[in-house]
N, C-alpha and C positions, 0 to 999 in steps of 0.2 A: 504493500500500500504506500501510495505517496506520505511522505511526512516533511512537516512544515517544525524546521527548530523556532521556536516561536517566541517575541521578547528576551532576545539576548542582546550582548554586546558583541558587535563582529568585528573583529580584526579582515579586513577583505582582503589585504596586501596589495591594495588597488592606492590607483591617485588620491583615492579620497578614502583612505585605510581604516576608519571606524566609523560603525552607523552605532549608536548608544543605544537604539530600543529597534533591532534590527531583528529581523526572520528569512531565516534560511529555509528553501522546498528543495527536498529529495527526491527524485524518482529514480527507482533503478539506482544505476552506480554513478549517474550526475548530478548535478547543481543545476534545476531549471528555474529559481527565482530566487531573487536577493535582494532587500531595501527593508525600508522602513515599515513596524509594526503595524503602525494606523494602513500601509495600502496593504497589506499581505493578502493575496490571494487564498485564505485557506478553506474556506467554507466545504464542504467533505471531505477535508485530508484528515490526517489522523496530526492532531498536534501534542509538542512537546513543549510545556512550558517552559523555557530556558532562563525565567528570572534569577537574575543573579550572576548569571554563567558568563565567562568569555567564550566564545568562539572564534578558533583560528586556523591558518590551512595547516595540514598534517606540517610536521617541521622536517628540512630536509638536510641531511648529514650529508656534503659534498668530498670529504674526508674521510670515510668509516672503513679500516682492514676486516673485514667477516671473519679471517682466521686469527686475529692475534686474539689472546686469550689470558690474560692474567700474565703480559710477559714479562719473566725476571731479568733476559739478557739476549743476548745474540745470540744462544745457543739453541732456543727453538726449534732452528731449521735442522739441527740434528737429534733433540729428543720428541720431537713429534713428528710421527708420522704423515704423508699426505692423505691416508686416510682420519688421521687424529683430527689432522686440521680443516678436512670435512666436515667433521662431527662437528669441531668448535666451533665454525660459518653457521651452521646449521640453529647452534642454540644461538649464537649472538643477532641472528636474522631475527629471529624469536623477539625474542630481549628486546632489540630496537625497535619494532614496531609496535610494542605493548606499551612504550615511552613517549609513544608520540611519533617517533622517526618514520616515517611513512614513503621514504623515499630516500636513497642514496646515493654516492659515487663510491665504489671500492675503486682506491687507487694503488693497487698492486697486490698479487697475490701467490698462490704457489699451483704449479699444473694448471688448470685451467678452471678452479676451483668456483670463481667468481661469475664468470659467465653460466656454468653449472646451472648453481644456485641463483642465478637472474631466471633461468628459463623455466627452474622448478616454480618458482616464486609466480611468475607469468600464468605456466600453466593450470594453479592450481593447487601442487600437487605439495608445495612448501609454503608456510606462515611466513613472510618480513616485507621489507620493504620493496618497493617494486627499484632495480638495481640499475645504474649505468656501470658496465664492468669495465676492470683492464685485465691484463694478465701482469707477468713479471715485471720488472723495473728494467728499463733496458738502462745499461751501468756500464763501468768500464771496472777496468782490473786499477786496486786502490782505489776504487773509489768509493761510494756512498755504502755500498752494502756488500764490499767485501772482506768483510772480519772474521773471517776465520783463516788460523795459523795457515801461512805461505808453505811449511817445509812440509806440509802433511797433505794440502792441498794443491800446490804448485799454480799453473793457468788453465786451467782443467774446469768444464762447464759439469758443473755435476745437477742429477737429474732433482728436481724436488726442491729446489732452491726460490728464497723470494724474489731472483736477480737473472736474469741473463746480462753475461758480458760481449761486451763486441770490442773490437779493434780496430777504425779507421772505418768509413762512410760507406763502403759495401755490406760491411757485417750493420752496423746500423741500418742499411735500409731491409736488408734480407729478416732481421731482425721483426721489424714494421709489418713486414710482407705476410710472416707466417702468424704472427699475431690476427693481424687482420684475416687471412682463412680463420684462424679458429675462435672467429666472432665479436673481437671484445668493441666497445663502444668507445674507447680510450684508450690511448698510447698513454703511458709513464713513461716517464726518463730523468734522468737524475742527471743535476750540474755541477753542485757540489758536497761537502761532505755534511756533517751532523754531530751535535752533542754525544747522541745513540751510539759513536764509533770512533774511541780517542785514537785511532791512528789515522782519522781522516776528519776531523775538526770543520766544525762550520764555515769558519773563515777560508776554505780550501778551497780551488776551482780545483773539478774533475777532469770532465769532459773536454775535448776540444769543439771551438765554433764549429770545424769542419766535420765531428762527427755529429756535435747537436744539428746542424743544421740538414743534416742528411737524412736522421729520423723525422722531424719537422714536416722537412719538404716531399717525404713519400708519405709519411702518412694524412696529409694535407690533398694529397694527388691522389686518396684513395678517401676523403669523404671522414678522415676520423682527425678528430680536433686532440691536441698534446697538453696533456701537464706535466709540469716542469719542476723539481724540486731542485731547490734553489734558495740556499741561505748564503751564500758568501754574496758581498760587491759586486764582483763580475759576473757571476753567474745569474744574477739577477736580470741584469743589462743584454746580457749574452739570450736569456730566455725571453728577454720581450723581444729585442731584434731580430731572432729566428723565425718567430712566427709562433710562442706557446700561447695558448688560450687560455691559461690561466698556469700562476706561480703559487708552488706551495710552500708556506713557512714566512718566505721574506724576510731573513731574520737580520741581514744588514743591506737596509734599503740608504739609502742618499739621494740626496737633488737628484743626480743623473738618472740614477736609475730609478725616479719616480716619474721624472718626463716622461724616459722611454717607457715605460709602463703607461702612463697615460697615453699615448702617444700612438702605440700600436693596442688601445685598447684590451687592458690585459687583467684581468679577474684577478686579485688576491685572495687564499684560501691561507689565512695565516695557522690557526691551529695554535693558539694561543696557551690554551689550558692546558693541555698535556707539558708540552713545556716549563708552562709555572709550577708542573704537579713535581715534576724531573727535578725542580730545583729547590722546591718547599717540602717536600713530600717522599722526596725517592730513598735518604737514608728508613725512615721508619717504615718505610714501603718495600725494604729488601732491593733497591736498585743499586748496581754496580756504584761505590762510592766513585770511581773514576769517568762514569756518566755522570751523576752527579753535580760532581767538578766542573764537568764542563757548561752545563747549563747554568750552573749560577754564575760563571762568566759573561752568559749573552742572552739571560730572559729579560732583564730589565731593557736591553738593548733592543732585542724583540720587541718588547710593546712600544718601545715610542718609533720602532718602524712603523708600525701598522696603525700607533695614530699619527704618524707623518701622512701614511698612504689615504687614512682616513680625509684625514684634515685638509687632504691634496686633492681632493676627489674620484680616487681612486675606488672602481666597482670591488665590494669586500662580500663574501661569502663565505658560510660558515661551514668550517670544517675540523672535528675533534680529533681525528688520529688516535681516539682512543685503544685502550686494550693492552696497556701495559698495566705491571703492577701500581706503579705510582698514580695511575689515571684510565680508568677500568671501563669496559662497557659497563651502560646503567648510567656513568656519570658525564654524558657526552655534551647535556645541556648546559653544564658552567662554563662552556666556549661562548654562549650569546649572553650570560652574565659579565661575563669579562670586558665586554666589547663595553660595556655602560660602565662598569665599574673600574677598567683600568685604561680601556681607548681612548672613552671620552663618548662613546654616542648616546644618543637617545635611547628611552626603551623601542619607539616607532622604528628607529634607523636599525634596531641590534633585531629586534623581528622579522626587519626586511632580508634581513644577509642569510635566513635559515626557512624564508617562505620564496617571495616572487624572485628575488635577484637570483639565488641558489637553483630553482627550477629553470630559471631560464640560463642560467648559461652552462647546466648541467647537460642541458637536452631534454627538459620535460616541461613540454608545451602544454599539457594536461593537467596540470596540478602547480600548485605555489600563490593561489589566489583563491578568495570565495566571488565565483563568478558564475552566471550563467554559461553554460555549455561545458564548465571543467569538470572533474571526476571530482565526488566530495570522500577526497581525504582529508579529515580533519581533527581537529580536538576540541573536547570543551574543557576547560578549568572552571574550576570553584570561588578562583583568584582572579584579581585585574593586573598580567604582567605590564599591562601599561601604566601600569603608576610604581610596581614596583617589579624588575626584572627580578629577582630572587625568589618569587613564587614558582617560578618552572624548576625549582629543582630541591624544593622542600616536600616533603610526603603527605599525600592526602590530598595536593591540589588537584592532579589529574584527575578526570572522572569520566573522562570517556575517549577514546581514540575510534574513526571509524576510516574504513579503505574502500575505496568504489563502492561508497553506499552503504556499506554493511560494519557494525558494530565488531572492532577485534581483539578491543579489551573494555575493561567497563560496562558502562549501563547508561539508556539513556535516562535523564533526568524523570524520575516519579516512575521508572521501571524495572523492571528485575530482569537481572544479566546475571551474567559470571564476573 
């Protein structure tokens, strides 16, 4: 039966982003009316009284690993299996959708594990978010994610890993190629290093322009848009000039490389939270005290990047990286708390970077607003995170999350659910 959310407060993620006594109509898995209480349309739908409630579109995690999992260290990729790390996508698909997460980017993962779980997720047949996948991180040797001992493992591409390496702008593009056969929605690639891997330090460029730009440009010639992770100076610069559609981390941005990012119109997905969690959090959280080390080096650093980038008008989208120990799935929403409490935005501005901006430049035309003709994924709260962002991630606010129309945790208001 059609249903009409009735006298609520709607968050739309439209130009004109809250109607105060607003009603949402459901049919099926869409949004086919939206406005004001006094016109609603509902005379034989079945309504929900929403007084009280916020209403907002599902929140969309542009950031989110499906396999990491409570990680201690780099050594993952050798005590869990790929089928372990199956399993763990599996519950964390789970987990995020029950949060509210209604939609994703996994940006990098192990075998083809992501795409998988998009198609199960699609058809049916698996509970989470509906997914934009990548597969591996295309990487070089020393670079971003290769930490494990050299004399054990030599330049040797081993099977099961988070990383493919390549060497010089043929294996980069062959690289692209076979990714793209086996379906993913996203290239990954990495430019410089990372707190996560004290032999290759944030401040480090990886990559050369000549192999970034080789991944770039075929997979750009093949219809799939690049992120780019990139915390050093150059690497920053080096990824907007290439052609990435969006830069993750940004963790030493400057003038220049905030032109260039403006300039070639370039999405920041900073990932703010897990970072502060690395540098506040990681000793009582069992992280490597030499990870550690390194982030309390460059989180402070970090954030007055990303409110330079903010403050510069640089497009920002939200992305948690969660699923380490120091910063776990479950806790993915204190990345759009952060944005208000340590960037500097609004609560309106910190909503938009995990509803409309997020869907659209994720690749999800269909959701990131409350609109007629979009899918209603969405949430309702208890709470108004517009006056205060720290209710998304206190207990008991959520109260409902729904996916193409249908209830998939919670209850609707005055009903009995799970």
């Amino acid at each position: 039966m059609t249903k009409a959310l009735h006298n609520a407060r709607l968050f739309t993620a439209t130009d004109s982003p809250v109607i105060e006594h607003g009603t949402l109509v459901i049919d099926g898995p869409s949004i086919t009316w939206v406005g004001r209480s006094t016109d609603a349309p509902i005379k034989g739908l079945e309504v929900i009284d929403c007084t009280g409630k916020t209403i907002l579109p599902g929140f969309v995690d542009a950031h989110a690993h499906l396999i990491y999992n409570n990680l201690p260290d780099s050594s993952f990729e050798l005590t869990t299996s790929l089928e372990g790390a199956a399993i763990d996508s599996v519950v964390n698909a789970e987990k995020l959708l029950r949060m509210g997460i209604t939609s994703i980017r996994d940006p990098g993962t192990r075998g083809n594990i992501a795409v998988l779980i998009r198609d199960a997720v699609r058809d049916g047949r698996l509970r989470g978010p509906r997914i934009r996948a990548s597969k591996q991180f295309i990487s070089v040797w020393g670079g971003l994610v290769d930490w494990h001992p050299t004399h054990m493992f030599g330049r040797q591409q081993q099977a099961g890993l988070v990383s493919e390496f390549i060497t010089g702008p043929w294996e980069a593009r062959n690289a692209v190629r076979q990714q793209v056969k086996d379906g993913v929605d996203w290239i990954k690639v990495e430019a410089s290093g990372t707190g996560a891997n004290p032999s290759c330090p944030a401040d480090r460029d990886t990559m050369s322009m000549e192999e970034l730009s080789a991944v770039i440009d075929e997979a750009t010639d093949k219809g799939i848009p690049v992120m780019c992770h990139a915390e050093s100076r150059n690497s920053i610069i080096k990824a907007a000039k290439a052609g990435a559609k969006t830069i993750e981390h940004c963790v030493f941005l400057d003038d220049e490389g905030l032109d260039e990012v403006l300039k070639h119109n370039v999405a920041i997905c900073p990932t703010v939270a897990n970072y502060v969690a690395f540098a506040t959090k990681g000793i009582e959280r069992g992280i490597p005290p030499e990870w550690v080390a390194q982030h309390q080096k460059t989180y402070k650093r970090h954030i007055e990047s990303i409110r330079k980038a903010h403050e510069g008008g640089a497009t920002i989208i939200m992305g948690s990286d969660a699923g380490s120990r120091s910063f776990r799935h479950g806790e993915n929403l204190e990345e759009i708390c952060l944005y208000v409490e340590l960037v500097g935005m609004t609560e309106t501005e910190a909503l938009l970077t995990t509803t409309r901006k997020a869907a659209q430049v994720i690749g999800l035309p269909d959701v990131g607003t409350l609109e007629k003709g979009k899918l209603a994924d969405l949430v309702i709260l208890g709470a108004n995170p517009l006056e205060r962002i720290r209710v998304l991630t206190e207990p008991g606010n959520l109260e409902t999350v729904m996916q193409d129309g249908k209830v998939v945790s919670g209850r609707l208001p005055g009903t009995h659910g799970s």
